[in-house]
Structures are given as structure tokens and as C-alpha cells.
C-alpha positions in Angstrom: 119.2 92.1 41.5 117.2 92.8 38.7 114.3 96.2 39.6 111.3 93.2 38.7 112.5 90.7 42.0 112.9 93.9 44.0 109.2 95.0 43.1 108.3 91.1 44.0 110.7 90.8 47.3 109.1 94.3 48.6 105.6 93.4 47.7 106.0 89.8 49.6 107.5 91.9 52.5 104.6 94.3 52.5 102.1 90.9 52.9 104.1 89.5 55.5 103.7 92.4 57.4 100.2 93.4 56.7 99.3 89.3 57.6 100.8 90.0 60.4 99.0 93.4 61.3 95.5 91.6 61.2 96.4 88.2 62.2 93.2 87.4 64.7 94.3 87.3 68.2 94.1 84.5 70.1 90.6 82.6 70.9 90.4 83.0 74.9 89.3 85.7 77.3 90.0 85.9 80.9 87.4 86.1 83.4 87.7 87.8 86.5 85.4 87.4 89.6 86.2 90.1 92.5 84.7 88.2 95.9 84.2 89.3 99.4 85.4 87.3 102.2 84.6 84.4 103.6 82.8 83.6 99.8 83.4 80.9 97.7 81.8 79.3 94.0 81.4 76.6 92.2 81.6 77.7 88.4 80.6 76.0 85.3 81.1 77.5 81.4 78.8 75.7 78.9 79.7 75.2 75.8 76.8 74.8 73.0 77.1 74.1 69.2 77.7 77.0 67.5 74.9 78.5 65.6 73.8 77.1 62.0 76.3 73.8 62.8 73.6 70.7 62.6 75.8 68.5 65.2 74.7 67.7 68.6 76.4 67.6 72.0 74.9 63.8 73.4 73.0 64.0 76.9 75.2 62.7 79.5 75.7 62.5 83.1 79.1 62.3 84.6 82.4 63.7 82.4 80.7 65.9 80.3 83.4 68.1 78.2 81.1 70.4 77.3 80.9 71.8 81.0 83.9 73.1 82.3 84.2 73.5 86.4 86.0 75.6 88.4 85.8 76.1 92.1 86.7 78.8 94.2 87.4 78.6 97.9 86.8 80.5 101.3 89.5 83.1 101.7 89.5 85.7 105.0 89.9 88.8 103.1 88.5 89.4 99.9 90.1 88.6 96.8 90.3 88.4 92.9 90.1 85.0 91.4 91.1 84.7 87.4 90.6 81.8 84.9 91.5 82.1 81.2 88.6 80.1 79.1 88.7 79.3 75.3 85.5 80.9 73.3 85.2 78.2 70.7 86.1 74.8 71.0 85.7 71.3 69.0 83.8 69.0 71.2 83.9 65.6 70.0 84.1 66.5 66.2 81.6 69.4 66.8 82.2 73.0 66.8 80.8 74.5 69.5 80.6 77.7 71.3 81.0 79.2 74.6 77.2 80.2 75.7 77.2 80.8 79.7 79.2 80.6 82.8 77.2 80.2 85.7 78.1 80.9 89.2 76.6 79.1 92.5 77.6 81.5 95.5 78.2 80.3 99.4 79.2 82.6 101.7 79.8 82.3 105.4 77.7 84.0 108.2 78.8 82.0 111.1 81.3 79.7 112.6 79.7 76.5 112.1 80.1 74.7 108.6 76.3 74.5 108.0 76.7 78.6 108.9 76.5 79.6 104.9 74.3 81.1 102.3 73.6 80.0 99.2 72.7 82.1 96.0 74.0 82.5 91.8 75.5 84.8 89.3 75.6 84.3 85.4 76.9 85.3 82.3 75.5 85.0 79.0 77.3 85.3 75.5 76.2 86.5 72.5 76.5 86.1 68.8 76.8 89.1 66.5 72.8 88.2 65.5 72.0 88.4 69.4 74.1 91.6 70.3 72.1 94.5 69.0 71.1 95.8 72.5 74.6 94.2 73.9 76.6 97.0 75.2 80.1 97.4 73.3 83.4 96.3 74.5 85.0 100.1 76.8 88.4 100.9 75.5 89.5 99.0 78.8 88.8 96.2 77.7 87.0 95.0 80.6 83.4 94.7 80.2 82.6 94.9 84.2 79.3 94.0 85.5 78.2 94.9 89.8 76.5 92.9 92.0 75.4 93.2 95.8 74.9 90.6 98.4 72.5 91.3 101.0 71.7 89.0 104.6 68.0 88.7 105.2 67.5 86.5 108.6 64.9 84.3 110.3 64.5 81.8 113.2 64.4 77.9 113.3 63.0 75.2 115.5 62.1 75.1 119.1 65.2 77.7 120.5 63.8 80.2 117.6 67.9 80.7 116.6 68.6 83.1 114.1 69.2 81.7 110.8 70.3 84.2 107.7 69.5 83.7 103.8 71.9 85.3 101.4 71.0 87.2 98.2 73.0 88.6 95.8 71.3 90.7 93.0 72.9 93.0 90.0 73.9 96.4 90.5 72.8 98.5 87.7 75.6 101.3 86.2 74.3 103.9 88.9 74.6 101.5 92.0 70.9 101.0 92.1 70.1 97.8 93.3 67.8 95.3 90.5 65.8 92.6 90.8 68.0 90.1 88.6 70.8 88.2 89.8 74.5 89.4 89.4 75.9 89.6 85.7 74.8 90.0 82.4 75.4 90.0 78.9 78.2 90.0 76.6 79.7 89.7 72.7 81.5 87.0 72.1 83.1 88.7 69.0 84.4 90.9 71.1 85.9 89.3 73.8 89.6 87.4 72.5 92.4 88.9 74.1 89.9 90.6 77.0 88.6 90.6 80.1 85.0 90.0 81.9 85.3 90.8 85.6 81.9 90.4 87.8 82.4 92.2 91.4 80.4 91.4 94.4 80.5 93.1 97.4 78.0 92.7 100.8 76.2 95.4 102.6 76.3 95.8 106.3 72.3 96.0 105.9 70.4 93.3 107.2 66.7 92.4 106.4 64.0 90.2 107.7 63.6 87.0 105.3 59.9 86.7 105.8 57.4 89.9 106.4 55.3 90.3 109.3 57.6 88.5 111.4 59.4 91.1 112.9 59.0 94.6 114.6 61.9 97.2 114.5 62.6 98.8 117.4 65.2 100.8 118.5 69.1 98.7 118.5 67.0 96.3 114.9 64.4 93.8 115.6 62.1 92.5 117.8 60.8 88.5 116.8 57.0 88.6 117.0 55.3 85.6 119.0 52.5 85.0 116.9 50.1 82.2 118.5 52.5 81.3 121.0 55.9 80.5 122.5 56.2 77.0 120.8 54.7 79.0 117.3 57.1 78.6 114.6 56.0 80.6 112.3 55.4 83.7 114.6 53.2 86.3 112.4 53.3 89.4 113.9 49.4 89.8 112.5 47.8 92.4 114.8 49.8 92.1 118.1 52.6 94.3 118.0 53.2 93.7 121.9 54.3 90.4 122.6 57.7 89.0 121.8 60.1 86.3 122.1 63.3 85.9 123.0 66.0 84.4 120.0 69.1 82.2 120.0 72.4 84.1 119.2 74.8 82.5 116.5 77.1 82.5 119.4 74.3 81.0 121.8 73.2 84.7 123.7 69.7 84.6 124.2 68.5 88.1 123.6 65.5 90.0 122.7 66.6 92.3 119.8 68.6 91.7 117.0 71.4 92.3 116.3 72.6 94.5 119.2 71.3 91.9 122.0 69.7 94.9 123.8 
């Protein structure tokens, strides 16, 4: 072999291998979702076109393939759910672009099916332009975001049973409770080959859904009567003496909650 087709055989090796060194990983990420129990979701990534393309996506109802579903269901313990989405995708001869996954939360607070909560969680994703004040992908390459779940509870109709609303709202880096909903924003350029993992958890506190209803009192809360028994609405306004008693989720009829004292 003459020294020339060595030179060319080593130089063609050398490409191969550097093509191969810096061959772009594959388009997808995975997303994680970490779930208390007795949650479930219904998810939805969106998918826009991508930026400077001049195609559209057509306005449609029913099987829209720019709007991908997934669905989560109740479990007893907690759990981590995982899905595996594509960042870019061709959508009917357009080139579009992953832009948001969107999370509608239920969880359970009683035994009845019409027991549950409803609240949301989403994530955004950016492009390079956007991402200035994005925060970059750890070396873990798990770009986590925190969010907390909190029961606030009221009563409804003539038995004044207690009722609960659930809210879920993002934790920020120290554990401080915000006022936005659960998740955040992310780089799309950063993401193939990673991970996005949103965890939720619930605290044991409990909160009244509507103020000046209720009176704390030794064992949680008392249920102001407002006007009268029959008063749905209950404000506690200036009397802080007379009370009513409340419907249980098990049926008890008590006078505090949630001790039953």
C-alpha cells in the first residue's frame, strides 16, 4: 500500500470517528412526574410551528395530532410515572415544535367518586432566543421543578358537609411556597437525551377555602352560623359565638374540624 492511500484510509478513519463523536443525540427527552397517592392527570404536550416556519397547524376539534394525551391514574401509594416525548416533529408537512405540556391534577379526599380535587401544572419550552433568564441544564441532567398541594375546605347545602378544594402551587429552590402553579420553564436545546421531572407532594395542613367563615379553636375549626342555621354562606362577621354543627365525610356530625371534638 502505497504511503499516499495510507494518509487517505487514516484521514477517512479519523472523520468516521470524529462524525461519530458529534453525531446529535437523539430528538426526545423523557418526562418524569413524581405523584402522591390517590392522584391522577390528564396530560397534553402541544406542539406549535417552529419559529420563523410560515406554515400553520389548521383549527380543529376532535384528532388533533398536534396535541398529544397521556393519562395517569389513581394509585394507593405514591408513584413515578414516565413518558418519552419527541421535541420536534413534522405535523402534516409542517415543522413544528414542542411548546408546552400541560397537566390537569385530581386527587382524592374521600371515598365517594365525586370525593376529588381538581387543580394544573405546566411546562413551558423555550427557544435559544427565549432562554436568556432559563436556568441551564445541572450536570444531572434532570432539570427538576417542586410543587405542593395544599386542601383548603368548606361546607355545602342544607347538612353544611364538609367539602375540600385542592391547590397545588410551585415550590421555589428553597421550599418556599409561590403563588404560581407547579412547573416552569425549560430549553429545548438542551433537553435530547434528558430528563424533566416535576414532583408534587401534599401537606398535612389544612385551610379554610373562604375567610371569615371559620373560627379556630382548640382540636381546628369551628363553622360560623352567620344569619342563621339554614344560612349557607355563614360569615362569621362580628359574632364569634354562635356555631353550627358540620357533616363528616364519613357522616359524624361534629362541631370542630377535623378532630370531631
Amino acid at each position: 500500500m502505497s504511503k499516499w492511500m495510507r494518509s487517505v484510509l487514516v484521514a477517512l478513519g479519523a472523520g468516521w470517528l470524529s462524525g461519530c463523536a458529534v453525531a446529535p443525540p437523539v430528538d426526545r427527552f423523557t418526562l418524569e412526574l413524581d405523584l402522591p397517592a390517590q392522584f391522577r392527570f390528564i396530560g397534553a404536550a402541544n406542539y406549535r410551528p417552529a419559529r420563523y416556519e410560515l406554515c400553520t397547524l389548521p383549527q380543529r376539534r376532535g384528532k388533533r395530532p398536534e396535541r398529544k394525551i397521556f393519562i395517569g391514574n389513581y394509585k394507593p401509594q405514591a408513584e413515578r410515572v414516565s413518558y418519552e416525548f419527541p421535541l420536534t416533529e413534522t405535523i402534516e408537512g409542517c415543522p413544528s415544535v414542542l411548546r408546552s405540556v400541560q397537566f390537569t391534577l385530581y386527587a382524592k379526599w374521600g371515598e365517594l367518586d365525586t370525593d376529588v380535587g381538581g387543580s394544573s401544572a405546566a411546562i413551558s419550552f423555550a427557544d435559544p432566543i427565549e432562554s436568556e433568564r432559563v436556568a441551564a441544564m445541572p450536570e444531572s441532567g434532570v432539570q427538576a421543578f417542586s410543587g405542593e398541594c395544599m386542601w383548603f375546605f368548606r361546607t355545602a347545602g342544607p347538612e353544611h358537609a364538609i367539602r375540600k378544594l385542592l391547590e397545588c402551587n410551585a415550590l421555589d429552590t428553597k421550599g418556599k411556597r409561590q403563588e404560581t402553579r407547579p412547573g416552569g420553564v425549560v430549553q429545548r436545546a438542551l433537553l435530547p437525551g434528558k430528563k424533566v421531572r416535576l414532583t408534587l407532594s401534599v401537606t398535612d395542613e389544612e385551610a379554610p377555602a373562604f375567610q371569615d367563615t371559620w373560627l379556630a379553636v382548640p382540636g381546628g375549626w369551628r363553622r360560623c352560623r352567620g344569619k342563621s342555621f339554614e344560612d349557607l354562606s355563614g360569615y362569621c362577621g362580628s359574632n364569634t359565638t354562635d356555631f353550627k354543627p358540620i357533616t363528616m365525610p364519613d357522616g359524624r356530625v361534629c362541631d370542630v374540624y377535623p378532630t370531631c371534638n
